[in-house]
matplotlib code that plots the C-alpha trace (Angstrom):
import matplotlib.pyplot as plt

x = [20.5, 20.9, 18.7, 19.1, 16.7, 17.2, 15.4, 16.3, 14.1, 13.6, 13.8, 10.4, 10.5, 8.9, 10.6, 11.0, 12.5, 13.6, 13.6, 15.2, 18.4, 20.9, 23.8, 27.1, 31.0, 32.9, 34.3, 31.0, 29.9, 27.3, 28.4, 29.3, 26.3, 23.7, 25.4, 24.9, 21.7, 21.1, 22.4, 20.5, 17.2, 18.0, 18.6, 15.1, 13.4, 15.4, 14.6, 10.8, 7.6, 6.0, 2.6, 4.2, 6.8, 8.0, 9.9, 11.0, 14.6, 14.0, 11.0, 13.2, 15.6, 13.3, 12.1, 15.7, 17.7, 17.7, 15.8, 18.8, 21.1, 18.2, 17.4, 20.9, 21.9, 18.4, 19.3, 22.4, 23.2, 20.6, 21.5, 20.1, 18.0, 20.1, 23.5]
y = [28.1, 30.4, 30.1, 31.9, 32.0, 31.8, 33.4, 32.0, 31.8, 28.9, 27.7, 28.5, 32.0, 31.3, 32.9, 30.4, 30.9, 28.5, 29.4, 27.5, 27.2, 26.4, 28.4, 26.1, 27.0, 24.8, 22.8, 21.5, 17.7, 18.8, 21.4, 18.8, 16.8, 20.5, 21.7, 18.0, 18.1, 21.9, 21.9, 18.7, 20.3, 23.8, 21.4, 19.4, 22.8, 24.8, 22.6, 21.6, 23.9, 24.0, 25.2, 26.7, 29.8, 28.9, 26.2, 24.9, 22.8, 22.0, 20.3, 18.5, 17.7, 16.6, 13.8, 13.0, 12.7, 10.0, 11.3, 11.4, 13.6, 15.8, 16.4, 17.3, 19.6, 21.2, 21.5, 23.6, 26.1, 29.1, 32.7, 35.5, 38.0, 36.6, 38.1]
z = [-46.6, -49.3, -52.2, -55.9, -58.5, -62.6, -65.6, -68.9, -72.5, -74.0, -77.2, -78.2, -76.5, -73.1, -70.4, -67.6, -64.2, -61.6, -57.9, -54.8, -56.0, -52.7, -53.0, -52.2, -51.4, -54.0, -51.4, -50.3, -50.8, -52.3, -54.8, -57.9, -57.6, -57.1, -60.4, -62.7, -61.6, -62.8, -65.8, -66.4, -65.4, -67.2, -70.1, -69.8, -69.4, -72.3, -74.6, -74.8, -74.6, -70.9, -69.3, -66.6, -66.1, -62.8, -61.7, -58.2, -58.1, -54.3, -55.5, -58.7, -56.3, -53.5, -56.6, -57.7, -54.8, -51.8, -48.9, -46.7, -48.9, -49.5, -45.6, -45.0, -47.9, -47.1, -43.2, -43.0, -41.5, -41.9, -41.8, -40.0, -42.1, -45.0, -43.6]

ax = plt.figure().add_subplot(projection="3d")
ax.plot(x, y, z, "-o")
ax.set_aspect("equal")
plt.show()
């Protein structure tokens, strides 16, 4: 699985960054749900002042999604030396 990360400012003017994003063809099953759930933690994030600077999605998504779904959008297919 592919994985991008993000680096935004906030409102308030603290740069924030968000890692393990899974990188998704638009035809996945996947793909429509991932994004929702982005833009709703990008939102959450954007918009009030945190502690941190770094975020983890795999670890959002790991709270927000059934266990199941998240095992198998997790488990796909891995590239070599991220070819």
């Amino acid at each position: 699985m592919l994985c991008k990360s993000l680096e935004f400012k906030n409102v308030f003017g603290q740069k924030i960054k968000v890692i393990e994003i899974p990188v998704l063809e638009t035809n996945n099953y996947y793909y429509f749900m991932i994004q929702i759930r982005l833009q709703i933690y990008i939102s959450f994030l954007y918009n009030k002042p945190h502690e941190k600077s770094c975020y983890s999605f795999r670890e959002y998504l790991k709270r927000k999604l059934s266990w199941p779904d998240f095992k198998e959008l997790y488990s796909m297919k891995q590239f070599k030396s991220n070819a």
